[in-house]
TIKE-642313 format. One record per residue (C-alpha): x, z, y. Coordinates in steps of 0.2 Angstrom, whole numbers, plus 2048, in hexadecimal, padded with zeros to 3 digits. Layout:
N
(site (X, Z, Y))
...
***
This chain:
301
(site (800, 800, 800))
(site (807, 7FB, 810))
(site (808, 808, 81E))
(site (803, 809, 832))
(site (80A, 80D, 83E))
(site (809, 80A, 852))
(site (80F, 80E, 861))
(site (808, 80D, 870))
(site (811, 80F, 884))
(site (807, 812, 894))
(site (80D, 805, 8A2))
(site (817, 812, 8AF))
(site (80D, 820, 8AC))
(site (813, 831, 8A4))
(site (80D, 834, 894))
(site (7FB, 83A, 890))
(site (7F7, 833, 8A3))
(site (7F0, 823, 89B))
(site (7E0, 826, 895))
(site (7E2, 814, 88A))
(site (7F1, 81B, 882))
(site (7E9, 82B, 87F))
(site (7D9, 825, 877))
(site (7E5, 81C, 867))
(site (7E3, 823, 857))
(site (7E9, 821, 845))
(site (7D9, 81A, 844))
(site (7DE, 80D, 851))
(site (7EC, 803, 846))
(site (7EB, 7F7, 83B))
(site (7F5, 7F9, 82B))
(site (806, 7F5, 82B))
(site (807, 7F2, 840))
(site (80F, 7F5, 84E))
(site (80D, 7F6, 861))
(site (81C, 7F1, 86E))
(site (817, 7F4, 881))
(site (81D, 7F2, 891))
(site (823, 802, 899))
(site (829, 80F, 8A6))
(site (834, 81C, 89E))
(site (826, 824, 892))
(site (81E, 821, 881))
(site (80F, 825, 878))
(site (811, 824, 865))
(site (801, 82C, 85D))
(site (805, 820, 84D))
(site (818, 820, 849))
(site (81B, 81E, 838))
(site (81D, 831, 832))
(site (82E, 834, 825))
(site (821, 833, 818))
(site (81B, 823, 81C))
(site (829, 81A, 81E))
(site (82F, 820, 80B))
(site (81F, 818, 806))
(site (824, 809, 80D))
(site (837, 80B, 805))
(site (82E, 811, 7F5))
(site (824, 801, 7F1))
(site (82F, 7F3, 7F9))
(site (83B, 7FC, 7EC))
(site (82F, 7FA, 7E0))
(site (82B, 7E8, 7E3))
(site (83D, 7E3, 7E3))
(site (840, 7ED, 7D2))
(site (835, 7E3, 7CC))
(site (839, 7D1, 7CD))
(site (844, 7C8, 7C2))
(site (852, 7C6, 7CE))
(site (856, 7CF, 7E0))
(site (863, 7C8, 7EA))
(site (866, 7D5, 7F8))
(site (86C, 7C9, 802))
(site (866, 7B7, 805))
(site (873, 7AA, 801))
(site (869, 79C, 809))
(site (862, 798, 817))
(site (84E, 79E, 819))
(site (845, 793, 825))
(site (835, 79C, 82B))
(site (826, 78F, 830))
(site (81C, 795, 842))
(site (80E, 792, 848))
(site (80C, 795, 858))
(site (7F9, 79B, 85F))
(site (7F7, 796, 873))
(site (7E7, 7A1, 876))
(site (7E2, 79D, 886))
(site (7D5, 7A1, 894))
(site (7D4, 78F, 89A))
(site (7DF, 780, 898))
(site (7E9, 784, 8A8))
(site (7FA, 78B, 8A8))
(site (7F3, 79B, 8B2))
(site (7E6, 79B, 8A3))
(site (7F3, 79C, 895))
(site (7F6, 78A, 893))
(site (809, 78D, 88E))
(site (813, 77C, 891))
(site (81D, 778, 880))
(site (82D, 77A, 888))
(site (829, 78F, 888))
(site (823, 78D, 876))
(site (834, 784, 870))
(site (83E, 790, 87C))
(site (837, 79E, 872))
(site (83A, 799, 861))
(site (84E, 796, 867))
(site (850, 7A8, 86C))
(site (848, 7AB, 85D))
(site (854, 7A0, 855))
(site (863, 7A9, 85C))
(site (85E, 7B8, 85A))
(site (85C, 7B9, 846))
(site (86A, 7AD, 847))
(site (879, 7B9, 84D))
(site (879, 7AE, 85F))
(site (87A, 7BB, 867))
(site (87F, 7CA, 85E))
(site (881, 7D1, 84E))
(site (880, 7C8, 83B))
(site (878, 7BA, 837))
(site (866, 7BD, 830))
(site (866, 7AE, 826))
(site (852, 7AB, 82C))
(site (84F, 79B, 838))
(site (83F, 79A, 840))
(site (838, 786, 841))
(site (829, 785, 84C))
(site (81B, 779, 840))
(site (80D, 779, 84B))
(site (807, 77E, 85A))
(site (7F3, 783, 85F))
(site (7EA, 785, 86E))
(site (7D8, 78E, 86F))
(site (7CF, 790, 87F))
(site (7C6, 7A1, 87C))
(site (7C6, 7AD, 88A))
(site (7C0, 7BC, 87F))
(site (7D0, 7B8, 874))
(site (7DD, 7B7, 884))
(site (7DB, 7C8, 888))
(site (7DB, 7CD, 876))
(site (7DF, 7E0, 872))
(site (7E8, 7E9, 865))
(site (7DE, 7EE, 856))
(site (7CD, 7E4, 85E))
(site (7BF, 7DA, 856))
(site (7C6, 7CC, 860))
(site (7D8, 7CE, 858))
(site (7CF, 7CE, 848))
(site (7C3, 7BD, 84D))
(site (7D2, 7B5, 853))
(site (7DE, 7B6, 844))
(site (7D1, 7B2, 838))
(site (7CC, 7A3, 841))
(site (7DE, 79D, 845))
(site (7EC, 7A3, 837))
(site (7F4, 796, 82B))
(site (7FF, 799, 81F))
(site (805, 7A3, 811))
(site (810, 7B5, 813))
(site (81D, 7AB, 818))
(site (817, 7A2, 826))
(site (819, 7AA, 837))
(site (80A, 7A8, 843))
(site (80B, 7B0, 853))
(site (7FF, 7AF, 862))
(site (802, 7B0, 875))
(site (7F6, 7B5, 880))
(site (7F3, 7C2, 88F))
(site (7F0, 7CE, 881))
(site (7E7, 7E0, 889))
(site (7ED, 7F1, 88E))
(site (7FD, 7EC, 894))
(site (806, 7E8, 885))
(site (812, 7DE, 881))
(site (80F, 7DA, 86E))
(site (80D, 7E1, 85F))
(site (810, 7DB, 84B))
(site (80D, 7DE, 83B))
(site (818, 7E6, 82D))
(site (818, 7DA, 81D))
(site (80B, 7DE, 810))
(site (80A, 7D9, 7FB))
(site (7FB, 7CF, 800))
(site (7FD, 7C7, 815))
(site (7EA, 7C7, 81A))
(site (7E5, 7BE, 828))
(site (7EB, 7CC, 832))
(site (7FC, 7C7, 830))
(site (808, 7C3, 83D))
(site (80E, 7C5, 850))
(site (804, 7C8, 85F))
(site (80D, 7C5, 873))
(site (80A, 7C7, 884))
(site (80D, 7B4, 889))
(site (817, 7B7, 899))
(site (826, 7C1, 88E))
(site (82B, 7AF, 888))
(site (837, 7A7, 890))
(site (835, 7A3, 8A1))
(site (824, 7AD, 8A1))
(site (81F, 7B8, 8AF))
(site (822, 7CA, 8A5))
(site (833, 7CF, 8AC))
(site (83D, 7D7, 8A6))
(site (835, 7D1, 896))
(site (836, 7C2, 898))
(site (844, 7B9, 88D))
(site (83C, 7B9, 87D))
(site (842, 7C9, 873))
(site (82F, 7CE, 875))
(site (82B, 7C2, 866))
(site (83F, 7C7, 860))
(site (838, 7D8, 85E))
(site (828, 7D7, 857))
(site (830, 7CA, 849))
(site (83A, 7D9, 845))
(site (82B, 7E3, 83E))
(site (822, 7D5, 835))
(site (834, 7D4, 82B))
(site (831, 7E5, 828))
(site (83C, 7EF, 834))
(site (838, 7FE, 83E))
(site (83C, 803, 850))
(site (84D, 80C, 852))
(site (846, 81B, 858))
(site (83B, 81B, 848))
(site (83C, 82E, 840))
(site (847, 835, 84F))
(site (857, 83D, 84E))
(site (852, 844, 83A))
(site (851, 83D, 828))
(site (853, 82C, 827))
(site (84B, 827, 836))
(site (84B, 810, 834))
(site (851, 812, 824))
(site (860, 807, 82A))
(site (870, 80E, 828))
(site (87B, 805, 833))
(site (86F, 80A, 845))
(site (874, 81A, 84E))
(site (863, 827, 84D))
(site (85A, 825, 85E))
(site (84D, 833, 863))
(site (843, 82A, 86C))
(site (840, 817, 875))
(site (84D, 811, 881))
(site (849, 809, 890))
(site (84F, 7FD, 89C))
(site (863, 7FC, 896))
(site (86A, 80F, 897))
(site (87C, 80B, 890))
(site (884, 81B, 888))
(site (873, 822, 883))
(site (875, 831, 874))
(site (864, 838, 872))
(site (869, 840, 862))
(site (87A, 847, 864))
(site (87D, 851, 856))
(site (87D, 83E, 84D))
(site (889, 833, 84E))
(site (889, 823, 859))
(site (87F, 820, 869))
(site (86D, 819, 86A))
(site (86D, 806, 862))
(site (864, 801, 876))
(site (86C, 7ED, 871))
(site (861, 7EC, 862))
(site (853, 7E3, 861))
(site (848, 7F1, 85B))
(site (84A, 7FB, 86A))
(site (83F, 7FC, 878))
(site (84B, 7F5, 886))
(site (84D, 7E8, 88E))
(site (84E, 7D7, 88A))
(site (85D, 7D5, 893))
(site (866, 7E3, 88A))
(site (861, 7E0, 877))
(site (86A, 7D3, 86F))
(site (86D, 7D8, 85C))
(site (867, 7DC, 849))
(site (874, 7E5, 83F))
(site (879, 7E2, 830))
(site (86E, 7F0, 828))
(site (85D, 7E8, 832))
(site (864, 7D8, 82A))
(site (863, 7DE, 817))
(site (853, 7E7, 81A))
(site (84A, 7D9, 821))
(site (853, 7CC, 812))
(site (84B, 7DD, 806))
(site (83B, 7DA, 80C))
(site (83A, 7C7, 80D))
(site (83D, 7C6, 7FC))
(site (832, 7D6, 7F8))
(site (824, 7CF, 803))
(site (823, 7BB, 80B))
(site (82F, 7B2, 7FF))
***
Protein backbone atom coordinates (compact mmCIF):
# COMPACT_ATOMS: atom_id res chain seq x y z
CA UNK A 1 0.00 0.00 0.00
CA UNK A 2 1.50 3.28 -0.95
CA UNK A 3 1.59 5.96 1.55
CA UNK A 4 0.50 9.98 1.82
CA UNK A 5 2.02 12.45 2.59
CA UNK A 6 1.76 16.40 1.99
CA UNK A 7 3.06 19.43 2.73
CA UNK A 8 1.51 22.41 2.57
CA UNK A 9 3.41 26.34 2.94
CA UNK A 10 1.44 29.65 3.56
CA UNK A 11 2.64 32.40 1.09
CA UNK A 12 4.55 34.97 3.65
CA UNK A 13 2.55 34.42 6.46
CA UNK A 14 3.74 32.71 9.80
CA UNK A 15 2.69 29.53 10.45
CA UNK A 16 -0.99 28.76 11.66
CA UNK A 17 -1.90 32.54 10.26
CA UNK A 18 -3.22 30.92 7.05
CA UNK A 19 -6.46 29.74 7.54
CA UNK A 20 -6.06 27.59 3.93
CA UNK A 21 -3.06 25.96 5.31
CA UNK A 22 -4.54 25.33 8.63
CA UNK A 23 -7.82 23.80 7.33
CA UNK A 24 -5.44 20.62 5.53
CA UNK A 25 -5.79 17.45 6.98
CA UNK A 26 -4.65 13.87 6.68
CA UNK A 27 -7.75 13.57 5.27
CA UNK A 28 -6.72 16.13 2.54
CA UNK A 29 -3.94 14.06 0.63
CA UNK A 30 -4.22 11.80 -1.75
CA UNK A 31 -2.28 8.51 -1.44
CA UNK A 32 1.20 8.67 -2.12
CA UNK A 33 1.43 12.73 -2.78
CA UNK A 34 2.95 15.63 -2.20
CA UNK A 35 2.65 19.37 -2.08
CA UNK A 36 5.66 21.92 -3.09
CA UNK A 37 4.57 25.72 -2.33
CA UNK A 38 5.72 28.98 -2.89
CA UNK A 39 7.02 30.68 0.31
CA UNK A 40 8.11 33.28 3.06
CA UNK A 41 10.33 31.52 5.70
CA UNK A 42 7.65 29.21 7.26
CA UNK A 43 6.09 25.85 6.61
CA UNK A 44 2.91 24.04 7.36
CA UNK A 45 3.39 20.15 7.19
CA UNK A 46 0.22 18.64 8.89
CA UNK A 47 1.02 15.39 6.49
CA UNK A 48 4.75 14.60 6.35
CA UNK A 49 5.35 11.12 5.92
CA UNK A 50 5.77 10.02 9.83
CA UNK A 51 9.14 7.38 10.49
CA UNK A 52 6.53 4.82 10.16
CA UNK A 53 5.34 5.51 7.03
CA UNK A 54 8.29 6.03 5.12
CA UNK A 55 9.44 2.22 6.45
CA UNK A 56 6.27 1.11 4.90
CA UNK A 57 7.11 2.61 1.90
CA UNK A 58 10.96 1.04 2.28
CA UNK A 59 9.29 -2.22 3.45
CA UNK A 60 7.23 -2.90 0.27
CA UNK A 61 9.33 -1.38 -2.60
CA UNK A 62 11.87 -3.91 -0.85
CA UNK A 63 9.43 -6.45 -1.15
CA UNK A 64 8.60 -5.82 -4.77
CA UNK A 65 12.29 -5.76 -5.83
CA UNK A 66 12.78 -9.29 -3.85
CA UNK A 67 10.54 -10.43 -5.83
CA UNK A 68 11.41 -10.18 -9.34
CA UNK A 69 13.67 -12.42 -11.27
CA UNK A 70 16.47 -10.08 -11.58
CA UNK A 71 17.23 -6.35 -9.87
CA UNK A 72 19.80 -4.47 -11.17
CA UNK A 73 20.37 -1.59 -8.69
CA UNK A 74 21.55 0.49 -10.96
CA UNK A 75 20.34 0.90 -14.58
CA UNK A 76 23.03 0.27 -17.11
CA UNK A 77 20.93 1.88 -20.05
CA UNK A 78 19.63 4.69 -20.77
CA UNK A 79 15.57 4.96 -19.67
CA UNK A 80 13.85 7.33 -21.90
CA UNK A 81 10.52 8.55 -19.94
CA UNK A 82 7.61 9.61 -22.53
CA UNK A 83 5.55 13.12 -21.42
CA UNK A 84 2.88 14.33 -22.09
CA UNK A 85 2.32 17.69 -21.50
CA UNK A 86 -1.44 18.93 -20.27
CA UNK A 87 -1.74 23.04 -21.14
CA UNK A 88 -5.07 23.65 -19.10
CA UNK A 89 -6.08 26.77 -19.88
CA UNK A 90 -8.69 29.56 -19.02
CA UNK A 91 -8.90 30.85 -22.58
CA UNK A 92 -6.69 30.41 -25.58
CA UNK A 93 -4.62 33.56 -24.88
CA UNK A 94 -1.22 33.55 -23.46
CA UNK A 95 -2.68 35.59 -20.21
CA UNK A 96 -5.30 32.68 -20.26
CA UNK A 97 -2.61 29.75 -20.06
CA UNK A 98 -2.10 29.49 -23.55
CA UNK A 99 1.75 28.35 -22.99
CA UNK A 100 3.79 29.02 -26.43
CA UNK A 101 5.73 25.67 -27.12
CA UNK A 102 9.03 27.28 -26.75
CA UNK A 103 8.25 27.19 -22.55
CA UNK A 104 7.00 23.63 -22.96
CA UNK A 105 10.35 22.46 -24.89
CA UNK A 106 12.38 24.72 -22.31
CA UNK A 107 11.04 22.77 -19.55
CA UNK A 108 11.66 19.39 -20.69
CA UNK A 109 15.52 20.66 -21.28
CA UNK A 110 15.92 21.60 -17.52
CA UNK A 111 14.43 18.56 -16.94
CA UNK A 112 16.83 17.07 -19.15
CA UNK A 113 19.86 18.48 -17.49
CA UNK A 114 18.84 18.06 -14.43
CA UNK A 115 18.41 14.01 -14.15
CA UNK A 116 21.14 14.16 -16.68
CA UNK A 117 24.12 15.47 -14.23
CA UNK A 118 24.28 18.97 -16.41
CA UNK A 119 24.33 20.65 -13.77
CA UNK A 120 25.40 18.79 -10.73
CA UNK A 121 25.76 15.54 -9.31
CA UNK A 122 25.66 11.83 -11.21
CA UNK A 123 24.06 10.91 -13.99
CA UNK A 124 20.42 9.51 -13.35
CA UNK A 125 20.34 7.51 -16.35
CA UNK A 126 16.36 8.88 -17.04
CA UNK A 127 15.73 11.17 -20.11
CA UNK A 128 12.61 12.77 -20.34
CA UNK A 129 11.29 13.08 -24.32
CA UNK A 130 8.12 15.24 -24.59
CA UNK A 131 5.45 12.80 -27.01
CA UNK A 132 2.51 15.00 -27.05
CA UNK A 133 1.49 18.04 -25.91
CA UNK A 134 -2.60 18.98 -25.02
CA UNK A 135 -4.31 21.99 -24.61
CA UNK A 136 -7.92 22.24 -22.81
CA UNK A 137 -9.85 25.42 -22.32
CA UNK A 138 -11.55 24.74 -19.02
CA UNK A 139 -11.67 27.65 -16.58
CA UNK A 140 -12.86 25.39 -13.68
CA UNK A 141 -9.63 23.15 -14.46
CA UNK A 142 -6.94 26.36 -14.50
CA UNK A 143 -7.47 27.16 -11.29
CA UNK A 144 -7.35 23.58 -10.10
CA UNK A 145 -6.61 22.71 -6.34
CA UNK A 146 -4.90 20.28 -4.54
CA UNK A 147 -6.83 17.12 -3.70
CA UNK A 148 -10.12 18.73 -5.55
CA UNK A 149 -13.03 17.15 -7.58
CA UNK A 150 -11.59 19.23 -10.39
CA UNK A 151 -8.02 17.53 -9.99
CA UNK A 152 -9.70 14.47 -10.04
CA UNK A 153 -12.17 15.44 -13.46
CA UNK A 154 -9.13 16.65 -15.02
CA UNK A 155 -6.77 13.59 -14.73
CA UNK A 156 -9.45 11.29 -15.65
CA UNK A 157 -10.39 12.91 -18.55
CA UNK A 158 -6.75 13.84 -19.72
CA UNK A 159 -4.02 11.09 -18.61
CA UNK A 160 -2.44 8.67 -21.25
CA UNK A 161 -0.16 6.19 -20.65
CA UNK A 162 0.93 3.43 -18.63
CA UNK A 163 3.18 3.73 -14.92
CA UNK A 164 5.77 4.89 -17.04
CA UNK A 165 4.59 7.69 -18.75
CA UNK A 166 5.01 11.04 -17.10
CA UNK A 167 2.08 13.41 -17.64
CA UNK A 168 2.24 16.54 -16.08
CA UNK A 169 -0.20 19.57 -16.14
CA UNK A 170 0.41 23.45 -16.02
CA UNK A 171 -2.05 25.65 -15.08
CA UNK A 172 -2.62 28.54 -12.48
CA UNK A 173 -3.22 25.87 -9.91
CA UNK A 174 -5.02 27.43 -6.40
CA UNK A 175 -3.75 28.31 -2.92
CA UNK A 176 -0.56 29.59 -4.05
CA UNK A 177 1.13 26.57 -4.85
CA UNK A 178 3.62 25.72 -6.83
CA UNK A 179 2.91 21.96 -7.64
CA UNK A 180 2.56 18.97 -6.23
CA UNK A 181 3.17 14.96 -7.34
CA UNK A 182 2.56 11.87 -6.83
CA UNK A 183 4.72 8.93 -5.27
CA UNK A 184 4.82 5.76 -7.68
CA UNK A 185 2.13 3.29 -6.74
CA UNK A 186 1.97 -0.98 -7.82
CA UNK A 187 -1.10 -0.06 -9.81
CA UNK A 188 -0.69 4.19 -11.40
CA UNK A 189 -4.44 5.24 -11.41
CA UNK A 190 -5.49 8.05 -13.10
CA UNK A 191 -4.13 9.99 -10.46
CA UNK A 192 -0.89 9.58 -11.42
CA UNK A 193 1.56 12.21 -12.21
CA UNK A 194 2.88 15.99 -11.78
CA UNK A 195 0.75 19.02 -11.18
CA UNK A 196 2.62 22.93 -11.81
CA UNK A 197 1.98 26.33 -11.45
CA UNK A 198 2.52 27.43 -15.21
CA UNK A 199 4.68 30.52 -14.64
CA UNK A 200 7.53 28.37 -12.62
CA UNK A 201 8.60 27.14 -16.13
CA UNK A 202 11.06 28.83 -17.90
CA UNK A 203 10.60 32.29 -18.55
CA UNK A 204 7.19 32.22 -16.55
CA UNK A 205 6.27 34.95 -14.50
CA UNK A 206 6.88 32.90 -10.88
CA UNK A 207 10.15 34.49 -9.90
CA UNK A 208 12.23 33.28 -8.16
CA UNK A 209 10.53 29.93 -9.33
CA UNK A 210 10.85 30.45 -12.38
CA UNK A 211 13.56 28.16 -14.21
CA UNK A 212 12.03 25.04 -14.23
CA UNK A 213 13.22 23.09 -11.05
CA UNK A 214 9.47 23.35 -9.97
CA UNK A 215 8.70 20.41 -12.32
CA UNK A 216 12.55 19.17 -11.41
CA UNK A 217 11.16 18.74 -7.92
CA UNK A 218 8.07 17.34 -8.11
CA UNK A 219 9.56 14.69 -10.89
CA UNK A 220 11.66 13.81 -7.74
CA UNK A 221 8.60 12.41 -5.85
CA UNK A 222 6.76 10.53 -8.61
CA UNK A 223 10.38 8.70 -8.85
CA UNK A 224 9.75 8.08 -5.46
CA UNK A 225 12.09 10.36 -3.42
CA UNK A 226 11.17 12.47 -0.49
CA UNK A 227 12.04 15.92 0.58
CA UNK A 228 15.48 16.45 2.32
CA UNK A 229 14.10 17.51 5.48
CA UNK A 230 11.87 14.32 5.47
CA UNK A 231 11.96 12.73 9.27
CA UNK A 232 14.14 15.77 10.63
CA UNK A 233 17.33 15.60 12.24
CA UNK A 234 16.47 11.69 13.58
CA UNK A 235 16.21 8.06 12.24
CA UNK A 236 16.65 7.70 8.81
CA UNK A 237 14.94 10.88 7.70
CA UNK A 238 14.96 10.39 3.18
CA UNK A 239 16.21 7.22 3.57
CA UNK A 240 19.17 8.41 1.36
CA UNK A 241 22.33 8.03 2.86
CA UNK A 242 24.64 10.24 1.10
CA UNK A 243 22.20 13.79 2.07
CA UNK A 244 23.15 15.58 5.24
CA UNK A 245 19.89 15.44 7.87
CA UNK A 246 18.05 18.90 7.46
CA UNK A 247 15.46 19.71 10.11
CA UNK A 248 13.44 21.62 8.31
CA UNK A 249 12.89 23.32 4.68
CA UNK A 250 15.47 25.81 3.43
CA UNK A 251 14.51 28.79 1.88
CA UNK A 252 15.84 31.21 -0.64
CA UNK A 253 19.78 29.90 -0.84
CA UNK A 254 21.14 30.22 3.04
CA UNK A 255 24.71 28.71 2.25
CA UNK A 256 26.38 27.21 5.32
CA UNK A 257 22.94 26.30 6.76
CA UNK A 258 23.47 23.23 9.79
CA UNK A 259 19.98 22.90 11.25
CA UNK A 260 20.92 19.52 12.77
CA UNK A 261 24.31 20.08 14.15
CA UNK A 262 24.95 17.14 16.26
CA UNK A 263 24.98 15.30 12.43
CA UNK A 264 27.47 15.53 10.12
CA UNK A 265 27.39 17.83 7.08
CA UNK A 266 25.43 20.99 6.48
CA UNK A 267 21.79 21.17 5.09
CA UNK A 268 21.80 19.55 1.22
CA UNK A 269 20.02 23.55 0.13
CA UNK A 270 21.50 22.65 -3.71
CA UNK A 271 19.31 19.59 -3.93
CA UNK A 272 16.63 19.42 -5.83
CA UNK A 273 14.45 18.12 -3.06
CA UNK A 274 14.77 21.19 -0.95
CA UNK A 275 12.54 24.08 -0.75
CA UNK A 276 14.92 26.79 -2.16
CA UNK A 277 15.36 28.44 -4.90
CA UNK A 278 15.64 27.59 -8.28
CA UNK A 279 18.65 29.30 -8.54
CA UNK A 280 20.32 27.68 -5.76
CA UNK A 281 19.40 23.82 -6.39
CA UNK A 282 21.14 22.28 -8.93
CA UNK A 283 21.80 18.42 -8.09
CA UNK A 284 20.66 14.58 -7.25
CA UNK A 285 23.29 12.55 -5.36
CA UNK A 286 24.24 9.63 -5.93
CA UNK A 287 22.05 8.09 -3.16
CA UNK A 288 18.58 9.92 -4.88
CA UNK A 289 20.08 8.37 -7.98
CA UNK A 290 19.74 4.58 -6.77
CA UNK A 291 16.66 5.13 -4.98
CA UNK A 292 14.76 6.62 -7.81
CA UNK A 293 16.58 3.57 -10.40
CA UNK A 294 15.10 1.20 -7.03
CA UNK A 295 11.74 2.43 -7.69
CA UNK A 296 11.59 2.64 -11.44
CA UNK A 297 12.24 -0.84 -11.53
CA UNK A 298 10.01 -1.67 -8.46
CA UNK A 299 7.25 0.66 -9.88
CA UNK A 300 7.02 2.28 -13.74
CA UNK A 301 9.46 -0.26 -15.67
Amino acid sequence: MAMGACALIAIGSPAGANPMADAVTADDCLPGSDLRTKSGTEVHDPNELSPAQAVAREREVNSILAGLPTHRTTIQAQVTIPVVFHVIMENDTRAGGNLPDSMIDAQIRVLNEAYAGATGGPDSGFRFELVKTTRTVNPAWYGVGYGSAEERQMKSALREGGNDTLNVYAANIGDGLLGWATFPQRNASSTDGVVILNESMPTGSAAPYNLGDTATHEVGHWMNLYHTFQGGCNGKGDHVDDTAPEASPAFECPTGRDSCTKKSGTDPIHNFMDYTHDSCMFEFTTGQVSRMQDAWTAYRA
